[in-house]
Structure formats: structure tokens, C-alpha cells
ROSE-802509 format. One record per residue (C-alpha): residue number from 1; residue in one letter; x, y, z. Coordinates in steps of 0.5 Angstrom, whole numbers, plus 500, padded with zeros to 3 digits. Example, Ala and Ser with C-alpha at 12.3 -4.5 7.8 and 13.67 -1.06 7.14 Angstrom:
BEGIN
NODE   nr  rest    u    v    w
NODE    1     A  525  491  516
NODE    2     S  527  498  514
This chain:
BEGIN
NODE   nr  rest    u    v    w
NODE    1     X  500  500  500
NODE    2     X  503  507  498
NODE    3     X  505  512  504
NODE    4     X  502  518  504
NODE    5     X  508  523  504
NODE    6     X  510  527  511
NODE    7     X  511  534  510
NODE    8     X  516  537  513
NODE    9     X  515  541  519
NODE   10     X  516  549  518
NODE   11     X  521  553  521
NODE   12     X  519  557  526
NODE   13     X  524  563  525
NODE   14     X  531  565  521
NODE   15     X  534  568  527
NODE   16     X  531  567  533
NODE   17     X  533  573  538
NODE   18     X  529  577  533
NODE   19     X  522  579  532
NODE   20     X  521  576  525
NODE   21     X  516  579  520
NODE   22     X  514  573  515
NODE   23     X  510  577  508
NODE   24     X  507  574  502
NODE   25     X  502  575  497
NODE   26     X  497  573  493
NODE   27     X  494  574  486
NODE   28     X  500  575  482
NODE   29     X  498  571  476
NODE   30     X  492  574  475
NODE   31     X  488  577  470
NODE   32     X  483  581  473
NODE   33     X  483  583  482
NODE   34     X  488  586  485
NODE   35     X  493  584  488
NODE   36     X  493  582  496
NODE   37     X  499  581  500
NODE   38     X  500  580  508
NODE   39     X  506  581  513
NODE   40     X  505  577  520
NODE   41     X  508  577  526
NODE   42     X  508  571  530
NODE   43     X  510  569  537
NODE   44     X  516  566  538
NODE   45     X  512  559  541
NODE   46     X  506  560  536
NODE   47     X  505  552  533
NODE   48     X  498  551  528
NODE   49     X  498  543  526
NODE   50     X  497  543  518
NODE   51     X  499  550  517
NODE   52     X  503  550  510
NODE   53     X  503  554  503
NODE   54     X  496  557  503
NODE   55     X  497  554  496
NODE   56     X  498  546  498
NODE   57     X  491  547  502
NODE   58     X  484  546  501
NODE   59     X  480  552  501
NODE   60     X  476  550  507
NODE   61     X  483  548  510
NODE   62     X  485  555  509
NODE   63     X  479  558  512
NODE   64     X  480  554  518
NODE   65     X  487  557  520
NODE   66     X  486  564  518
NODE   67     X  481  565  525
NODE   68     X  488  561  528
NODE   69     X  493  566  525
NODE   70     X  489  572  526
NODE   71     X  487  570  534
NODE   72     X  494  567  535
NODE   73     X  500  572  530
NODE   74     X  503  578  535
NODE   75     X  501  583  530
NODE   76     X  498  581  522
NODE   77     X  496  587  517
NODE   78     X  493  585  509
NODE   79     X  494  590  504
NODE   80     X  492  590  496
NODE   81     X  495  594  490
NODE   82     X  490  596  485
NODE   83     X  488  593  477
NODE   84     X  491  601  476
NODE   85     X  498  600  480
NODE   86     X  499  594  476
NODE   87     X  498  596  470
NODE   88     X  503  602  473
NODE   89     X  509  598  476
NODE   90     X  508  592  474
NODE   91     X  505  585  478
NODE   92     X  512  584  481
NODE   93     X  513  591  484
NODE   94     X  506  592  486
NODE   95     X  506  586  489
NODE   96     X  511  589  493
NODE   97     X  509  595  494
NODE   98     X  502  591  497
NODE   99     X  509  588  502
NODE  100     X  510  595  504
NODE  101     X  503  597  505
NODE  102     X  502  592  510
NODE  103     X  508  592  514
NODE  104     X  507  599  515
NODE  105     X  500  598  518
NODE  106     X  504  593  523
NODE  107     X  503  595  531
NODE  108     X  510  591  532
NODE  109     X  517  594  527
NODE  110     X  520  587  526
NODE  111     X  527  587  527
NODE  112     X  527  583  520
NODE  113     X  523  581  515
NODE  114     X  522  574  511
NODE  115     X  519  574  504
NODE  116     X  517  569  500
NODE  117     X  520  570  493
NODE  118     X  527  573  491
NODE  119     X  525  580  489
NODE  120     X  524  586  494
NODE  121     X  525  593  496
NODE  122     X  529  594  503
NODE  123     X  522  598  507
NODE  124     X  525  602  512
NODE  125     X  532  600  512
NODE  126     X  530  594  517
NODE  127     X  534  587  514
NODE  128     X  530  582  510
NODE  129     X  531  575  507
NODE  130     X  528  573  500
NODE  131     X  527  565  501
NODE  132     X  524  562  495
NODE  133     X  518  558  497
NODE  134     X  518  561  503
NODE  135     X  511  560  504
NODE  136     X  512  551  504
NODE  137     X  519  553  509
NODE  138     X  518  558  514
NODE  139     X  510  559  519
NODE  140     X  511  567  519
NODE  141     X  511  567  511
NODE  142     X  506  562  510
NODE  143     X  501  565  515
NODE  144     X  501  570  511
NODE  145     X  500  567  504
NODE  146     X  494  563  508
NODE  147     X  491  571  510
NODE  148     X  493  574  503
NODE  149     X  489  568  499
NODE  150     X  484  568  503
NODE  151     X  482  576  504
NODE  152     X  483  576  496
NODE  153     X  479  570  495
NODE  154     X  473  573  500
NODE  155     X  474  579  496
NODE  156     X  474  576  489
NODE  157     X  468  572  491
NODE  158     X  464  580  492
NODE  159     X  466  582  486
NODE  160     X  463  577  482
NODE  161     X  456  579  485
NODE  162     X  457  584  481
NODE  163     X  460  581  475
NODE  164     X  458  574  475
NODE  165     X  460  573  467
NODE  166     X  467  572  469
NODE  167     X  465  566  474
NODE  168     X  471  570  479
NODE  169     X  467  566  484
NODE  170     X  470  560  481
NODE  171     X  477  562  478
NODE  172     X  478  568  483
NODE  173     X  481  572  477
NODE  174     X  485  567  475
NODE  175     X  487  566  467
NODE  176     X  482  560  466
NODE  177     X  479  558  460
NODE  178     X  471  560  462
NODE  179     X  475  567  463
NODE  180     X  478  568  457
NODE  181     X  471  566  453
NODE  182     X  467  571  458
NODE  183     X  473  577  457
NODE  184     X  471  575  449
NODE  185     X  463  575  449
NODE  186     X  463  581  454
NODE  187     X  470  586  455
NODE  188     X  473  587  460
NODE  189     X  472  592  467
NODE  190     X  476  596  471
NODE  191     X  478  590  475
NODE  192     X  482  587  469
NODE  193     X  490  589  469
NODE  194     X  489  592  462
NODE  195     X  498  591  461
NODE  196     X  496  583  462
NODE  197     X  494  579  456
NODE  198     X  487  577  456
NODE  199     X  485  574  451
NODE  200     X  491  571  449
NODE  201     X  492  563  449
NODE  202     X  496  562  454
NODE  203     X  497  556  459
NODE  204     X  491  556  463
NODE  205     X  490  552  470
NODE  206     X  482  551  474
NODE  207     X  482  553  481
């Protein structure tokens, strides 16, 4: 009988004398919504069984642990750049500067900051770490992936009352099939990223 594979428990923190920020985003490939990003600062004996990257998680799962980590974290804060500060800075930066939004609005300065990905810009000359796939290594980045997909989705999920053609309920922006064809019969709105390629056929992918 095949073995389930055992997940690697996460790290609680990269330096442990310090007060950590763990920062993530969600919506980067998006065609349509902003993008989310959340900054979380956890207490040093802070454990969540299950708690993983948000993306390696059910929705029900990650709807669990967002009341954990919110009660739980020493401080969080989600923030979100626009369709327009998209189209103005790009996905990558903006994603960023949502970093920076939310690190601002934290009730404690970290004394180092921990993003998941390769790519940052220094926020007020406190020192931070780019770890690839953070997310799935370290509890603080993923806490914050887990807030930052889950503010987005419960977003996107308002958002297609309003626009239901675009089924965003289902594909929460993201460059589905069903998407491209409604962006074909109907246009698109001013939550579309106007610099994406809408329409073009690219790798698509089903939530």
C-alpha cells in the first residue's frame, strides 16, 4: 500500500533573538482583481497543525486557519494594489509595494522581514530575507499566504456578484478557459489588468 508523503514540519523562525515578519502575496498571475498581500508576525511558541502553503491547501482548510493565525500572530496586516497599480508598476512591484502597505500597518516593527519569493525592495532599512517557496518552509510566510489568499478569494467572491459572467466565484481572476471566453463575449471591466494578456491563449489552469 503507497505511503502517504509526510510534510515537512515548518520553521518557526530564521533568526530566533529577533522579532520576524513573514510577508506573502496572493493574485500575482491573475487576470482580473488585485493583488493581496499579507505581513504576519507570529509569537515565538506559535504552532498550527496543518498549516502549510496556502496553495497546498483546500479552501475549507484555509478558511479553518485564517480565525488561528488572526487570534494567534502577535500583529498581521493584508493590504492590496490595485488593477490600475498594476497596469502602472507592473505585477512584480506591485505585489511589493502591497508588501509595503502591509508591513506599514503592523502594530510591531519587525526587527527582519522574510519574503517568500527572490525579489524585494528594502522597507524602511530593516533587513530581510528572500527565501524561494518560503511559503512551504517557514510558518510566518505561510500564515501570510494563507491571509493573503483568503482576503483575495472572499474579495473576488464580492466582486462576481457584481460581474457574475466572469465566473470569478470559481476561478477568482485567474486565466481559466470559462475567463478568456467571457472576456471574448463581454470585454472587460475595470478590474481586468489592461497590460495582461487577456485574450491570448496561454497555459490555463482550473481552481
Amino acid at each position: 500500500m503507497r505511503q502517504a508523503k509526510k510534510h515537512t514540519p515548518l520553521l518557526s523562525c530564521m533568526h530566533p533573538d529577533r522579532i520576524e515578519a513573514g510577508c506573502d502575496e496572493a493574485g500575482r498571475g491573475c487576470l482580473a482583481g488585485p493583488v493581496f498581500a499579507a505581513a504576519v508576525v507570529l509569537k515565538p511558541e506559535f504552532r498550527c497543525e496543518g498549516l502549510n502553503d496556502s496553495k497546498q491547501l483546500p479552501e475549507r482548510e484555509r478558511s479553518r486557519l485564517r480565525p488561528v493565525i488572526e487570534q494567534n500572530a502577535l500583529c498581521y496586516a493584508v493590504e492590496m494594489c490595485t488593477p490600475d497599480e498594476i497596469d502602472e508598476l507592473n505585477i512584480l512591484w506591485a505585489s511589493v509595494k502591497a508588501m509595503h502597505k502591509a508591513l506599514d500597518r503592523l502594530t510591531v516593527t519587525p526587527d527582519h522581514i522574510l519574503i517568500d519569493g527572490n525579489r524585494f525592495h528594502p522597507f524602511q532599512q530593516i533587513p530581510y530575507t528572500c527565501v524561494i517557496k518560503g511559503d512551504g518552509k517557514y510558518l510566518s510566510i505561510a500564515a501570510a499566504s494563507v491571509l493573503a489568499k483568503t482576503y483575495r478569494d472572499e474579495y473576488m467572491q464580492n466582486l462576481h456578484n457584481q460581474f457574475p459572467v466572469y465566473g470569478w466565484a470559481r476561478n477568482k481572476g485567474y486565466p481559466t478557459i470559462t475567463h478568456r471566453e467571457a472576456i471574448r463575449q463581454h470585454g472587460i471591466t475595470v478590474h481586468h489588468r489592461k497590460t495582461f494578456h487577456l485574450i491570448e491563449k496561454q497555459l490555463t489552469f482550473e481552481w
